[in-house]
C-alpha positions in Angstrom: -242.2 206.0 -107.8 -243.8 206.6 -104.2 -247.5 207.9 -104.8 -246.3 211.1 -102.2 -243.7 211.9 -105.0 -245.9 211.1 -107.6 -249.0 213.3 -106.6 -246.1 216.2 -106.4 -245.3 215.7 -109.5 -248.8 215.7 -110.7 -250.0 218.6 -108.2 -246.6 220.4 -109.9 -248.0 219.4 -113.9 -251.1 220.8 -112.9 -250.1 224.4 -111.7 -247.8 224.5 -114.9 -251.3 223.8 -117.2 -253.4 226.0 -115.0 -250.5 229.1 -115.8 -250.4 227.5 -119.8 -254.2 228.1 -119.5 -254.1 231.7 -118.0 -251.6 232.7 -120.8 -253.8 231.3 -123.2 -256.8 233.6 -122.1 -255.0 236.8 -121.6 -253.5 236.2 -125.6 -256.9 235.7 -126.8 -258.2 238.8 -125.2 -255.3 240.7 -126.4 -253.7 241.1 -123.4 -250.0 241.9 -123.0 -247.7 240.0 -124.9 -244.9 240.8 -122.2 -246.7 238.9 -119.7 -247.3 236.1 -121.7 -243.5 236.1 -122.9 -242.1 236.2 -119.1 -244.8 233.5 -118.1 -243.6 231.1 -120.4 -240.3 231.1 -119.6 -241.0 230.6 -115.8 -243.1 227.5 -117.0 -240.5 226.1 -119.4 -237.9 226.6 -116.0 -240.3 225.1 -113.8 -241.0 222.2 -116.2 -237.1 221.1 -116.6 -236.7 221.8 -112.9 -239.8 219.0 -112.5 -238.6 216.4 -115.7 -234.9 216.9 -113.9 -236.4 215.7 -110.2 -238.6 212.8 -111.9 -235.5 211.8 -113.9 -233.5 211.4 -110.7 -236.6 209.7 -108.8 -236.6 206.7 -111.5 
């Protein structure tokens, strides 16, 4: 793998944690659960969207 693709795949793996993270802090403070549930799906989307394009890359 090219080190341009890999640092986007890395600089995408990041965002993803830096969302999981978010999520994380508005749950603990009780925030809305709504939020939390719609996040998570828009990570779990974004994440096979990024395993599919490293797949293909190999």
């Amino acid at each position: 793998m090219s080190s341009v693709r890999k640092d986007f795949f890395i600089s995408h793996l990041r965002l993803q944690l830096n969302k999981m993270r978010n999520i994380l802090n508005n749950l603990e403070e009780d925030a809305d659960c709504d939020y939390a549930e719609q996040s998570l799906k828009e990570i779990e989307l974004n994440l096979r969207q990024i395993r599919k394009l490293c797949v293909e890359s190999l």
